[in-house]
N, C-alpha and C positions, 0 to 999 in steps of 0.2 A: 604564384598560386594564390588564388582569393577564397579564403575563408568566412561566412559569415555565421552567424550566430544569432538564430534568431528572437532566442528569448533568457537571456544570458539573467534575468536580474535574481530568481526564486535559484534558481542554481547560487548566484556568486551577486550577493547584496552590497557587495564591496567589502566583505569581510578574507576573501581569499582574491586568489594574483591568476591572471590571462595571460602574466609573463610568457609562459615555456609554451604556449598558443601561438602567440605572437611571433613567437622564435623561426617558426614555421612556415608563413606567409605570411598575406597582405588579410589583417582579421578586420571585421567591422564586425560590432557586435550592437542589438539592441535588447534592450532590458524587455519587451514584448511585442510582438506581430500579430497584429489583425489578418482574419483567412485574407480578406481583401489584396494584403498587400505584400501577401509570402511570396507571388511569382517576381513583384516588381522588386524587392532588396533580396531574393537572391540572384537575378540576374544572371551574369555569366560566372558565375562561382560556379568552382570545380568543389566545394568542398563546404556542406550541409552539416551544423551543427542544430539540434533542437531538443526541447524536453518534452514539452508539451505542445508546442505548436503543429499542426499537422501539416503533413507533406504528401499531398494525394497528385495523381494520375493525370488531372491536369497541369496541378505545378511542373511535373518534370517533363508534361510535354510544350510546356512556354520556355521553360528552364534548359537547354539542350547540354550546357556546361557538366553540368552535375555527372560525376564519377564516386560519392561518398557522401554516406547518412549517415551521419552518427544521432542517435540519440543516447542523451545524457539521463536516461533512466534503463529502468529493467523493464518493464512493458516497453514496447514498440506498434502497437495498435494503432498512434497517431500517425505512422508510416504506411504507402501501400504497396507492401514486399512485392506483390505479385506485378505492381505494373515497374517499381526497382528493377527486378530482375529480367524483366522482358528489356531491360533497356541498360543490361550489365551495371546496375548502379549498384553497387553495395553495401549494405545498412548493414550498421553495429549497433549492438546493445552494452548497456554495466550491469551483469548480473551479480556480481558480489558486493556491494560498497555498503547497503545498507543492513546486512544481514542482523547485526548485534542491536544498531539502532531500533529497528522495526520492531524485533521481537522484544530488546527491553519495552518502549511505547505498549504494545500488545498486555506485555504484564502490567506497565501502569495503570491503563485503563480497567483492567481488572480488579486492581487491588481497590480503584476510587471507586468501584462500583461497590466493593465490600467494605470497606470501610469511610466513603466521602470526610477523607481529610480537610479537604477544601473547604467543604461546608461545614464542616463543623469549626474547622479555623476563623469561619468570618462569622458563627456563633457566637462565639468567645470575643472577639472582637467589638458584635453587637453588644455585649453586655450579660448573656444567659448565663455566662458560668458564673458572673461574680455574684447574680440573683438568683441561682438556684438555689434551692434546699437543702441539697444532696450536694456532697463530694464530687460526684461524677454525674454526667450525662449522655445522653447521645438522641439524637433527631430523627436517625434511621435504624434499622435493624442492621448488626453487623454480622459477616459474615467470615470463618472460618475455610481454608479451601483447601487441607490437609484434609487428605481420607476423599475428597470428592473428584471426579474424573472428568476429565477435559477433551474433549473430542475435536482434532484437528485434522479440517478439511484441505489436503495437500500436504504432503510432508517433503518441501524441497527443504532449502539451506533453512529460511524464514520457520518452516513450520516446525524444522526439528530445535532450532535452539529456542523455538516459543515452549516447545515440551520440553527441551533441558531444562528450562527455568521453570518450569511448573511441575516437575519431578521435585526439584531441589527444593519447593512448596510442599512438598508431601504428596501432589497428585498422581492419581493413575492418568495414562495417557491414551485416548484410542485415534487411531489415525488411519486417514484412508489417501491412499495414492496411487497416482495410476501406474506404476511400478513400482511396488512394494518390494525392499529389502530385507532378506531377511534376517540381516547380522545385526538391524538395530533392534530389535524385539529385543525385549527381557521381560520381567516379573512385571515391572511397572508400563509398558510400550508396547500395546500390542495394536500391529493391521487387522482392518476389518472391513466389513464392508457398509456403506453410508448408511442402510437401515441400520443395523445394531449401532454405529454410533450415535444415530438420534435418539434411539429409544434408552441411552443409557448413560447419556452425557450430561452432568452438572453444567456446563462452557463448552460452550460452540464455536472452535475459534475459525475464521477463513483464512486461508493461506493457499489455496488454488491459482492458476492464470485462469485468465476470463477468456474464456471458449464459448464453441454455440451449445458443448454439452453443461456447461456449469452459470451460464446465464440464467441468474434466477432461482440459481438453484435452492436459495431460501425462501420459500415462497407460503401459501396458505396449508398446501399438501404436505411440505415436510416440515413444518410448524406444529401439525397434528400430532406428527407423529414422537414430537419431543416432550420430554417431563413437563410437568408443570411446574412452573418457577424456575425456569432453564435460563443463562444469559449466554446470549450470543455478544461475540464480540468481530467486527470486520477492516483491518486494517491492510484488505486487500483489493477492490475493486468494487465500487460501487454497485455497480448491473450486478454484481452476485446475489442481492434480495430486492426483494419484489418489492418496493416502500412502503407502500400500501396496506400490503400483507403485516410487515412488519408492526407498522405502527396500529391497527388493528389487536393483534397477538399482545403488544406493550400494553395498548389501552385495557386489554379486557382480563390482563394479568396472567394469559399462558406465560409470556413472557417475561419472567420478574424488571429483567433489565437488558439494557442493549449500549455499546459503545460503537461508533463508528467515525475512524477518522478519513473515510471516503465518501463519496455519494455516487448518485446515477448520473449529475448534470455538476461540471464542479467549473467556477463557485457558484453553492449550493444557491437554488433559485428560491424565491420568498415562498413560493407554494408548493413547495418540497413535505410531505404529508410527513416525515419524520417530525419536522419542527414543534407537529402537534400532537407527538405520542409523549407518554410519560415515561420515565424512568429510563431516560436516554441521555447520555454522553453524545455529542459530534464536537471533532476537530477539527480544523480545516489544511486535510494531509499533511499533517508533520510529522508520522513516524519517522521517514526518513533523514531529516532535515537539520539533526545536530549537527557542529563546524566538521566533527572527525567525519563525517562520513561524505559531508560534503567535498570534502579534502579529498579524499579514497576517490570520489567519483570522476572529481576534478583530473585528479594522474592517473584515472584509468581512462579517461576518454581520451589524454594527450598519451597514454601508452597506445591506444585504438589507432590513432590517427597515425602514429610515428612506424605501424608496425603498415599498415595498409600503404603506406609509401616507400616502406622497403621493400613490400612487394610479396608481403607473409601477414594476413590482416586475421584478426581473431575475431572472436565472440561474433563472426556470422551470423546471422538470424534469416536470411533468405537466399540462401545455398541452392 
């Protein structure tokens, strides 16, 4: 059986093992694939490894081998299930690997927003504290987030342990999803609906999938309709704000601040209208990307792959 892989390097930098991969079949693995040349190195492989690389409708109609997608993430958007399925191929996803990851990242960005550690470390470095006047200083306003409320968009695994950790902050939490439970409500954790969490959210965080109903859905209209001095933060999917929109809102201060470790075009392109808002944080996608979770993702795609050839495959995404 031949396996390939076509963009193995952001997964597995050479800091974790293809071993128990290898165990499997015949692997070839590259560290990245041009659209150009996905039909040509997959070839006759029965067996479709990617993260990011997309795998459209004409690849698998050059491609006839192909019995098995995996993608090595949680979106699968770079897949086209529908034309998969018309040709029995079946695409897996890793929904759990990054959950703790993500949502710790999500509070960091947060916290550098209220307090820019960073910057104020390469202050001190510069010279400012030993020339100050004063004991103590600071460059920015800092920010307290005990007693203010956080309004998270999607409440799956990602959204709810972004709100356990921003409980244990002191925050209220309001959250909107598209199937609301109701045994996780309490004092601090209550569903709602997306107007009242704009109109009443200190942190806007995203944690939705990118649908055609949530494309965008940060946009000039429901920018209006948030506090003034609101921060959004988006460690979800870039198309979920409008950039434009955005950086607009930053520049003219509805927005006090914004982190984004996504964009709409990744990596992000030079005239990406974010680049020239103010009071913005971008990373370039590494919520998920610590070794443990990379580890997690790595034995859940080689559980994916182990279970789909005994002939009981999981985490289906196009059933």
């Amino acid at each position: 059986m031949k396996i390939v892989v076509l963009d193995g390097y952001t997964t597995n930098p050479g800091d974790l093992s293809w071993d128990g991969l290898k165990k499997l079949g015949d692997v070839v693995i590259y560290d990245r694939t041009p659209v150009e040349l996905t039909a040509e190195r997959i070839g006759d492989a029965e067996i479709v490894l990617t993260n990011k690389a997309p795998v459209t409708r004409e690849t698998m109609d050059k491609c006839r081998s192909i019995k098995y997608i995996g993608v090595l993430a949680t979106g699968y958007n770079i897949v086209d299930t529908d034309a998969a399925r018309a040709r029995n191929i079946i695409v897996t996803n890793i929904p759990t690997y990054g959950t703790d990851a993500v949502a710790q990242f999500t509070i960091a960005l947060l916290l550098e927003i209220c307090h820019h550690a960073g910057e104020h470390s390469q202050a001190v470095k510069n010279g400012e504290w030993s020339s100050s006047k004063d004991w103590t200083f600071w460059n920015h306003p800092l920010i307290e987030l005990s007693c203010k409320t956080m309004g998270i968009i999607g409440f799956g695994r990602i959204g709810r342990k972004t709100g356990q950790i921003a409980r244990a902050l002191g925050m209220k939490v309001l959250a909107v999803a598209g199937h609301p439970d109701p045994s996780l409500e309490s004092d601090d954790c209550i569903f709602t609906d997306l107007k009242t969490l704009l109109k009443e959210s200190d942190v806007i965080s995203l944690h939705c999938p990118l649908t055609p109903e949530t494309w965008g859905i940060i946009n000039k209209s429901s920018i209006s309709e948030m506090k003034d001095g609101v921060i959004i933060l988006n460690t979800s999917r870039g198309p979920l704000i409008v950039e434009d929109d955005l950086k607009d809102a930053l520049n003219s201060g509805k927005v006090a601040a914004a982190a984004c470790d996504v964009v709409s075009s990744e990596p992000i392109s030079a005239d990406n209208p974010l680049l020239k808002a103010k009071n913005i944080i971008i990373t370039p996608h590494i919520a998920w990307a610590p070794i443990e979770a990379r580890r997690r993702l790595m034995e859940l795609t080689l559980e994916n792959l182990t279970r789909f050839l005994d002939g009981n495959p999981i985490n289906i995404v196009n059933k």
